[in-house]
C-alpha positions in Angstrom: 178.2 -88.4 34.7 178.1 -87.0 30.8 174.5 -86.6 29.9 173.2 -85.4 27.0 169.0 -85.2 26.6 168.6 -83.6 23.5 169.2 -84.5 19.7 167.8 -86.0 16.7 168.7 -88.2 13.7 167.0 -88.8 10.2 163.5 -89.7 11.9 163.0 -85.7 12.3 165.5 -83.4 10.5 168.7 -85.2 12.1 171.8 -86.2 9.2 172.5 -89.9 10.7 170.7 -92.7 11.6 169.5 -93.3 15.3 172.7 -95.7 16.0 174.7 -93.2 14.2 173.4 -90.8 16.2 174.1 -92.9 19.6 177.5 -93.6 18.0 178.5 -90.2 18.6 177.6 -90.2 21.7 179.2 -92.4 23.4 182.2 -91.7 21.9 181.9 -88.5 22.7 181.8 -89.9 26.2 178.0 -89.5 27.4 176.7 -91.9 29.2 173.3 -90.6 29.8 171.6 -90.1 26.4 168.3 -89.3 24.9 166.9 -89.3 21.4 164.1 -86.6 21.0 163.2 -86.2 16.9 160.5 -83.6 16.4 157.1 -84.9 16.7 157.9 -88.1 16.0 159.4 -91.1 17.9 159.9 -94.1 15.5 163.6 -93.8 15.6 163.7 -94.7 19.5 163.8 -98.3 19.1 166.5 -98.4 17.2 168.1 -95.7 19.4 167.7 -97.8 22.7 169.0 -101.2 21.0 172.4 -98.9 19.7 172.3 -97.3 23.5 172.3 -100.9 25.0 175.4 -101.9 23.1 177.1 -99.4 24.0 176.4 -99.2 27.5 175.3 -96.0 27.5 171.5 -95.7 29.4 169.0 -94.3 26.8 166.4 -92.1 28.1 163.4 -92.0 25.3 162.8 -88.8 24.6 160.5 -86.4 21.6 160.4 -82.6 21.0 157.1 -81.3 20.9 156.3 -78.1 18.2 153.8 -75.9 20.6 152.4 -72.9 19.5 152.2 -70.1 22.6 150.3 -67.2 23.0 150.7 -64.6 25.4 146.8 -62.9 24.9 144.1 -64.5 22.4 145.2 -61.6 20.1 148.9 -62.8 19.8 149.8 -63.8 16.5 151.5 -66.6 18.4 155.2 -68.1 18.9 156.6 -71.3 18.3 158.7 -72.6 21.5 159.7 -76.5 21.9 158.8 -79.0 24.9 160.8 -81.9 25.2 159.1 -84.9 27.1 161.9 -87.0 28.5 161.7 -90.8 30.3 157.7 -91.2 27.9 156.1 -94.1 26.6 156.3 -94.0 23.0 153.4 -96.5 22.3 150.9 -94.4 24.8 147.9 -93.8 22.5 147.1 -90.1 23.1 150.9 -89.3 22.7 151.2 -91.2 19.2 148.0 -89.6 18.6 148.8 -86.2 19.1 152.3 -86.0 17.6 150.6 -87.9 14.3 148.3 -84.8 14.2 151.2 -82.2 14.3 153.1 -84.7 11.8 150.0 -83.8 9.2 150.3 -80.6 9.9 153.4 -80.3 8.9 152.6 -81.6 5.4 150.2 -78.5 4.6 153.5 -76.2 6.0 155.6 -78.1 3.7 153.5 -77.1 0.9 152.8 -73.1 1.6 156.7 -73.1 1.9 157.4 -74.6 -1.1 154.9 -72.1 -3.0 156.5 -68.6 -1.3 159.6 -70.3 -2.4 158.2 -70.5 -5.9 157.0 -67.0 -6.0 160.4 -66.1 -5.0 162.5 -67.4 -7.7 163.0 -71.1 -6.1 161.0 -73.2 -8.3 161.1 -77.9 -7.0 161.4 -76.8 -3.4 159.2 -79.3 -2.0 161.1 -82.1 -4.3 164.0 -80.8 -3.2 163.5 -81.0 0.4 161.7 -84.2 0.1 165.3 -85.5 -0.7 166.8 -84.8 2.5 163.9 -86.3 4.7 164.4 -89.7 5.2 161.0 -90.1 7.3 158.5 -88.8 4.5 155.7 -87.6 7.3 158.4 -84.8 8.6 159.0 -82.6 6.2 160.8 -79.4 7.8 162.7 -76.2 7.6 165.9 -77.9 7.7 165.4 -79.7 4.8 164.0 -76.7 2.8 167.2 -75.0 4.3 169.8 -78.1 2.9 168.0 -78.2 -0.4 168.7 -74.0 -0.7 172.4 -74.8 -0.6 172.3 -77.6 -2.9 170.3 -75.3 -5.2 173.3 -72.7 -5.0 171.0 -70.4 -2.8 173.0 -70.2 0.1 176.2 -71.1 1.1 175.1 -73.0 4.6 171.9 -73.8 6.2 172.5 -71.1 8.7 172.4 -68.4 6.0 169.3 -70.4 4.4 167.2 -69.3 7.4 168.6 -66.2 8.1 167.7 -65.5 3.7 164.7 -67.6 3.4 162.7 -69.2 6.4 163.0 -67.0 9.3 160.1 -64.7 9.9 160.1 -61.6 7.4 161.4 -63.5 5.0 160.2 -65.3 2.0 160.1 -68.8 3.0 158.4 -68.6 6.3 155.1 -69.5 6.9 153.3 -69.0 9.9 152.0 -72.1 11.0 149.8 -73.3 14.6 151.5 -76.4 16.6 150.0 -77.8 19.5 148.6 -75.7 22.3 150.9 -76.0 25.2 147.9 -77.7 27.3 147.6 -80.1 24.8 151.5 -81.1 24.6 152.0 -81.3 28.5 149.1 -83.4 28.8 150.4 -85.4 26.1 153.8 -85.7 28.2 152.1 -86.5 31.2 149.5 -89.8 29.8 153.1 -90.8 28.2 154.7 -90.7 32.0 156.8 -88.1 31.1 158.9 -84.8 32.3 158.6 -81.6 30.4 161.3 -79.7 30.2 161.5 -76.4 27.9 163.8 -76.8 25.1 166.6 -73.7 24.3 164.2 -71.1 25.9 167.3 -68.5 24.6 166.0 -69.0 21.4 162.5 -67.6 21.4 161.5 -64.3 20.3 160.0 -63.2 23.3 160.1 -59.8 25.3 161.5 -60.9 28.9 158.2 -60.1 30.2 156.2 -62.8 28.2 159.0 -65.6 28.4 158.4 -65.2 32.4 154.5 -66.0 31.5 155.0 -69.0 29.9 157.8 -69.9 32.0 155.2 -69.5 34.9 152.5 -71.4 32.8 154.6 -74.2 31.6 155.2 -74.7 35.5 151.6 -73.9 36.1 150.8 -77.3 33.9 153.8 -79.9 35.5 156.5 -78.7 33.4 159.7 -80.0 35.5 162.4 -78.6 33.8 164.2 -76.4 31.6 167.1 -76.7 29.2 170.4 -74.5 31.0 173.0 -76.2 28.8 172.2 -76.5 25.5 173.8 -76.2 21.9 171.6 -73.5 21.1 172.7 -71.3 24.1 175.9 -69.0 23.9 178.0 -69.2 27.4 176.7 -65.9 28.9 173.1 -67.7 28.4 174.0 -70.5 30.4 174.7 -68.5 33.4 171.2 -66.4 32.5 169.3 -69.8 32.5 170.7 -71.3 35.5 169.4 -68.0 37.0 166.1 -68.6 35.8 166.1 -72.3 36.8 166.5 -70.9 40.2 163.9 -68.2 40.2 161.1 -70.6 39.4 162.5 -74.1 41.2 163.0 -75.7 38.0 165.1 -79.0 37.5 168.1 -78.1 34.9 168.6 -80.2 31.6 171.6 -80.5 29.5 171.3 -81.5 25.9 173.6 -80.7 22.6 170.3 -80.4 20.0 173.0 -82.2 17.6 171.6 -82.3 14.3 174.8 -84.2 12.4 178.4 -82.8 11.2 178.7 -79.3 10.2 175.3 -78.4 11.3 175.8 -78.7 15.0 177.6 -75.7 17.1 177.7 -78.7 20.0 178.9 -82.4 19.6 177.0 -85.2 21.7 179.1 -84.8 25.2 180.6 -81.3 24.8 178.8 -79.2 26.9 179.8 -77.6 30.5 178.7 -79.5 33.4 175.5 -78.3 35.1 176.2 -75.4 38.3 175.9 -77.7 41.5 173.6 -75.9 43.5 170.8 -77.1 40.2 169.1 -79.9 40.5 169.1 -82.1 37.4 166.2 -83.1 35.4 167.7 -86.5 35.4 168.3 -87.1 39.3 166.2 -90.2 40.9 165.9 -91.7 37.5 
């Protein structure tokens, strides 16, 4: 069984429409697949009626923004939590992620400034432009509107110039607490699961301690197989899985064409000794 539980469309900082988005999917042969936009879920209706006709099963899915600590002195880290199988319409879910949507608005703004200062003057227009749900204004559209403006020559290089920490587009920023997502997930019905971990800056140390808190709170699962992991990371992950009796998830984080390292369907199949986030459902 192809399962994918991890990408996006134009209700976050996706390029295509939910159908679209379940469009490439199936034809890139999943049959298991989730929708999980940042912080936002109105794009999963249209997502499960797409799913339904074409006979894939549609998990309902959202990415949580979480902002980690290690010690009440750390300056903080930004790591995802994906709540799969939720209840979109659960009140302290649509409550919470509408808080961390407004948030996002007063980001938008600071980046657009720094942008300013640094010789980039109608960011905030410009990225406006490329977010079809006006309440999720991100990165990624900031990073498309860079190589429209002749900044850049790809998104990739738009964060590495612009809006990676260090640089003069990024602006620290507080998500939810972890306590505050998983509980989120869990009035929804949900399973955590810990997006990409590969991808956070964290010393080996601290990802173990919140590895062992996201467990601490019900997380379930963690992402082995993942767009954002490289191939020697997948064996490191499933390693990890083991270490701490995780479930395993597998999920492209497709974005749309020519912004995605991993199309809907692509990835390896799981290690069979892992138990996947998915089994019993």
């Amino acid at each position: 069984m192809n399962v994918d539980l991890h990408s996006h469309s134009l209700a976050s900082d996706g390029l295509l429409a939910p159908a679209a988005v379940a469009a490439r999917a199936r034809a890139g042969g999943v049959d298991v697949w989730a929708l999980t936009d940042h912080d936002d879920v109105s794009g999963l209706d249209e997502a499960a009626a797409a799913a339904a006709a074409l006979g894939m099963r549609f998990v309902p899915g959202v990415e949580i923004s979480v902002t980690w600590r290690a010690e009440p002195s750390h300056k903080g880290t930004t790591v995802h939590v994906v709540g799969l199988n939720i209840d979109p319409e659960n009140a302290a879910l649509a409550d919470g992620l509408a808080a961390i949507r407004a948030g996002r608005e007063d980001r938008a703004r600071r980046i657009a400034f720094d942008l300013e200062v640094a010789g980039v003057p109608g960011a905030l227009e410009g990225a406006r432009k490329y977010a079809a749900n006006p309440d999720l204004v991100s990165r990624t559209h900031f990073a498309r509107f860079l190589v429209e403006a002749g900044k850049v020559p790809s998104t990739h290089a738009a964060f590495n110039r612009y809006l990676t920490e260090g640089k003069p587009g990024h602006v620290a920023h507080d998500w939810a607490s972890l306590a505050d997502a998983m509980d989120w997930i869990r009035a929804a019905g949900g399973v955590a699961v810990v997006a990409h971990p590969g991808r956070y800056k964290l010393a080996t140390g601290n990802l173990n301690r919140f590895l062992a808190e996201f467990k601490d709170r019900g997380g379930a699962a963690i992402e082995v197989l993942t767009g954002s992991h490289t191939a020697a990371q997948y064996n490191h992950f499933a390693e990890v899985c083991r270490c701490f009796g995780f479930m395993a998830s597998r999920g492209s984080d497709y974005h749309g064409p020519g912004e995605s390292r991993v199309d809907p369907g692509d990835l390896p199949r799981l290690p069979a000794d892992l138990t996947p986030v998915w089994q019993g459902w």
